[in-house]
C-alpha positions in Angstrom: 12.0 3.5 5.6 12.0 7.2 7.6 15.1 8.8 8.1 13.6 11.1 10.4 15.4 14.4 11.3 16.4 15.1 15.4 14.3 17.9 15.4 11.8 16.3 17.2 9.3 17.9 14.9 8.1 14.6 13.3 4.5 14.2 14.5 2.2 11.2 13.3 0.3 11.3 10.1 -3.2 11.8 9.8 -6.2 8.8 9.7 -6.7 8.5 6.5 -10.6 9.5 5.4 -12.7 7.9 3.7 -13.0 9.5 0.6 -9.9 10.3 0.0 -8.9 8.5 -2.9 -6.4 6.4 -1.2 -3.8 9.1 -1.2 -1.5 8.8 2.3 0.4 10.6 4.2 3.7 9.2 4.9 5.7 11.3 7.0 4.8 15.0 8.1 6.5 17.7 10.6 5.6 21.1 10.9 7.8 22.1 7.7 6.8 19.3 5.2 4.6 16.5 4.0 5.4 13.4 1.9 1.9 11.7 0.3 1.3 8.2 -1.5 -0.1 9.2 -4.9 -2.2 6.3 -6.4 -2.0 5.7 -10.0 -4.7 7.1 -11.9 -4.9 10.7 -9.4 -3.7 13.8 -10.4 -1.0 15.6 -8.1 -3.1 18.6 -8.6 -6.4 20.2 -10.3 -6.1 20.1 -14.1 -8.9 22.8 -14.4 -9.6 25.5 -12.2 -11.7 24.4 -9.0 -11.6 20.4 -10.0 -12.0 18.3 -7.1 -10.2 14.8 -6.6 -6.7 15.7 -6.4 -3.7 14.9 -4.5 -3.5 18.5 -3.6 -6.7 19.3 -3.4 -7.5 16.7 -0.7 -4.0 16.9 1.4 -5.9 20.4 1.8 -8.4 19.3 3.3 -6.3 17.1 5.7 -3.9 20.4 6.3 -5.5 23.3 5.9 -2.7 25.1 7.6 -1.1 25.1 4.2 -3.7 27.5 2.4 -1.7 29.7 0.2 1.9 28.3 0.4 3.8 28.3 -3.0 3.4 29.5 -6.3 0.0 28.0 -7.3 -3.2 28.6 -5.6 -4.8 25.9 -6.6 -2.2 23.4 -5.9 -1.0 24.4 -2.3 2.4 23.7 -1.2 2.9 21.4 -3.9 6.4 20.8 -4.8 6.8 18.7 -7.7 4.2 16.4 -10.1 3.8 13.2 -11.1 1.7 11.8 -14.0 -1.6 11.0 -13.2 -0.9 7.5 -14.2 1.9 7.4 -12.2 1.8 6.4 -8.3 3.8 6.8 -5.6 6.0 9.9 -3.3 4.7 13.4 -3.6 6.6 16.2 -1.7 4.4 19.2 -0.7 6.4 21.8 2.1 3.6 23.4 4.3 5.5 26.8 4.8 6.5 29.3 1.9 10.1 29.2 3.6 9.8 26.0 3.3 8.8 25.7 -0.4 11.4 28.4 -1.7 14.4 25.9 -0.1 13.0 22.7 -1.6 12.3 23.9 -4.9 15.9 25.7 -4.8 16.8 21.9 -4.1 15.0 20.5 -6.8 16.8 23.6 -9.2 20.0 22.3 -8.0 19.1 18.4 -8.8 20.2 17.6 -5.5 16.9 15.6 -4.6 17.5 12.1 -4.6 14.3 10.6 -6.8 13.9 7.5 -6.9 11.5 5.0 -9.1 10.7 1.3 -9.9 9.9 0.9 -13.3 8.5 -2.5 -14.7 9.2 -2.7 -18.6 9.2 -4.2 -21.9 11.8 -6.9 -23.1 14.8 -7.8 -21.3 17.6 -5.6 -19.8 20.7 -6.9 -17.8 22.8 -4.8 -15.6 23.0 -1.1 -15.3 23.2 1.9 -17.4 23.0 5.8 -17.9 20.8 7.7 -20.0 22.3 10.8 -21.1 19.9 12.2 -23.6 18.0 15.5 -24.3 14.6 15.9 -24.4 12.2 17.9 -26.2 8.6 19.2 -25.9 7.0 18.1 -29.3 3.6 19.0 -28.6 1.7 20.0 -25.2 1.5 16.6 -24.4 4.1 14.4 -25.7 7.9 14.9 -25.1 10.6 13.2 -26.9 14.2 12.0 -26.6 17.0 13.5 -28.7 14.6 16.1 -30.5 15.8 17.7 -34.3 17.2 21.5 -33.8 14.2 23.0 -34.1 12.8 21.8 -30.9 14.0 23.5 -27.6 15.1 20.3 -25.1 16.7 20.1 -21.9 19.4 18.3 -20.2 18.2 15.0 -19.2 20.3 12.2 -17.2 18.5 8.8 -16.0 20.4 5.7 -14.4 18.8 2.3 -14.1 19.9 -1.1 -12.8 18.0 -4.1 -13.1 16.4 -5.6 -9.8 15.0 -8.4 -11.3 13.8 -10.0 -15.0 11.2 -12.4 -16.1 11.4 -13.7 -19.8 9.5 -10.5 -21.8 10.0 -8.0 -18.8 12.2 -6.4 -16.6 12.0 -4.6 -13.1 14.3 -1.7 -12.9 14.9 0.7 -10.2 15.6 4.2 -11.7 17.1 7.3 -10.6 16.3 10.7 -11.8 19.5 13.2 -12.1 17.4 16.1 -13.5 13.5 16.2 -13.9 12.5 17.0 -17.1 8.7 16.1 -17.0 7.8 12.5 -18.6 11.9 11.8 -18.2 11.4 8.1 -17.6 9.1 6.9 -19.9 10.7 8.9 -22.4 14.7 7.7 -21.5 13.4 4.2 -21.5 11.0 4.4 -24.2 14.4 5.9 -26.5 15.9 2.7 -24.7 13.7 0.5 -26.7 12.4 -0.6 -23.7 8.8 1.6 -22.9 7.6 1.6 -19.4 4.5 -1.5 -19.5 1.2 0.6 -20.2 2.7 3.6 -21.8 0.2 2.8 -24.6 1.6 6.6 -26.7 5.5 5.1 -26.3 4.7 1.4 -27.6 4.5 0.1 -24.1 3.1 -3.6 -24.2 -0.5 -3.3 -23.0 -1.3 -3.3 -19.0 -3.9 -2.7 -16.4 -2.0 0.1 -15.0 1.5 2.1 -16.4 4.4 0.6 -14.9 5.9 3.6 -12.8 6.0 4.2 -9.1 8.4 6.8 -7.2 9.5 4.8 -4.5 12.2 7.0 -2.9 12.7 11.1 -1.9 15.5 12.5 0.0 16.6 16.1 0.8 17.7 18.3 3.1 15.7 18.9 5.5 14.4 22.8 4.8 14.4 23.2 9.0 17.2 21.3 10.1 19.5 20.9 6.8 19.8 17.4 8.0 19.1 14.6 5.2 15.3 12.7 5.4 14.8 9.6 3.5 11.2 9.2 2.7 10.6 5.2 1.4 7.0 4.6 -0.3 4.6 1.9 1.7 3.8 0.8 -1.7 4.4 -0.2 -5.3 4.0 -3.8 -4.9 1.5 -3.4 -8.5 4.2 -2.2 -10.6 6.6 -5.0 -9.3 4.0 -7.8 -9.6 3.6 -6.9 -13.5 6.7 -8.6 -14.3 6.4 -12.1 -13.0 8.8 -13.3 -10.6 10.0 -10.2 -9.7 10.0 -9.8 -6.0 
């Protein structure tokens, strides 16, 4: 679903190519661009001048958005997700347009939304309201000792649906602390299916997809809703679910 802004500056997305990875684009206007992020690409180059990126081939779809933001190699980029995670990636194609977003995401007043199949059975609804901690460069963990710097972290989840070991959840991000939702549902006791380093029970892919973005529009300050095309992998992991 598009919430589209009356600015009339909503134009149609690209054709796809064909060697692009399977990354779409979603929903574009001349002051942002929303991309489908398949599990398994990287939002952006992990090593200087690496091809095979989210960012590096939106690039080559837009090149009108050479040089925006804070990282050259990673233009107009907004936000990340795991390279094992699919789904919503918000890139703003004007440096105007990057400083109000990423005051936005400062703020937490971007609504983040993502469907999370998981291990063992949950009922209901619930908050997570937990600290985490950078224990190493790449692992992050909940409710770290004293001697670890952390950050504020709040997640909310609410079951959409449950089979007999697993459980479809739709999560929302309050803050966006990197790795946030594997690690709140992993300190949960209940690790996102394929997050192997959390004692997730095994799986083709990792059972994350950001399904939902909204924010104000950086143009109009009107609201956009931005609803992925996709995700139907992470729900059909737990059986039953949709």
């Amino acid at each position: 679903m598009l919430d589209l802004p009356d600015s009339g500056a909503w134009s149609p997305a690209p054709e796809p190519e064909p060697d692009n990875l399977g990354i779409e684009v979603v929903y574009q206007d001349s002051t942002i661009v929303v991309a489908e992020k398949p599990a398994g690409v990287p939002s952006h180059p992990r090593d200087p001048g690496e091809g095979g990126s989210v960012a590096e081939i939106l690039l080559r779809m837009l090149p009108d958005m050479h040089g925006v933001g804070d990282h050259p190699d990673a233009p107009g980029l907004c936000h990340r997700l795991d390279v094992d995670t699919s789904g919503l990636l918000l890139f703003a194609r004007t440096n105007e347009a990057f400083q109000a977003i990423r005051r936005q995401f400062r703020e937490h007043s971007i609504d983040k939304r993502y469907v999370a199949a998981v291990g063992g059975v949950l009922e209901g609804y619930g908050t997570i309201d937990v600290r985490i901690g950078r224990q190493s460069k790449r692992r992050m963990i909940a409710n770290p000792p004293a001697n670890i710097r952390a950050w504020p972290a709040r997640t909310k989840w609410k079951v959409r649906a449950a089979a007999d070991r697993s459980t479809l959840l739709d999560v929302t991000l309050e803050t966006g602390v990197t790795h946030q939702v594997r690690v709140h549902l992993a300190w949960l006791g209940h690790p996102v299916m394929g997050d192997a380093r959390s004692g997730g029970v095994p799986a083709p892919r990792l059972g994350l997809h950001a399904c939902r973005l909204g924010l104000r529009h950086p143009s109009t300050n009107e609201w956009v809703t931005v609803e992925s095309r996709r995700g139907e992998e992470v729900a059909d992991m737990v059986v039953g679910a949709r």
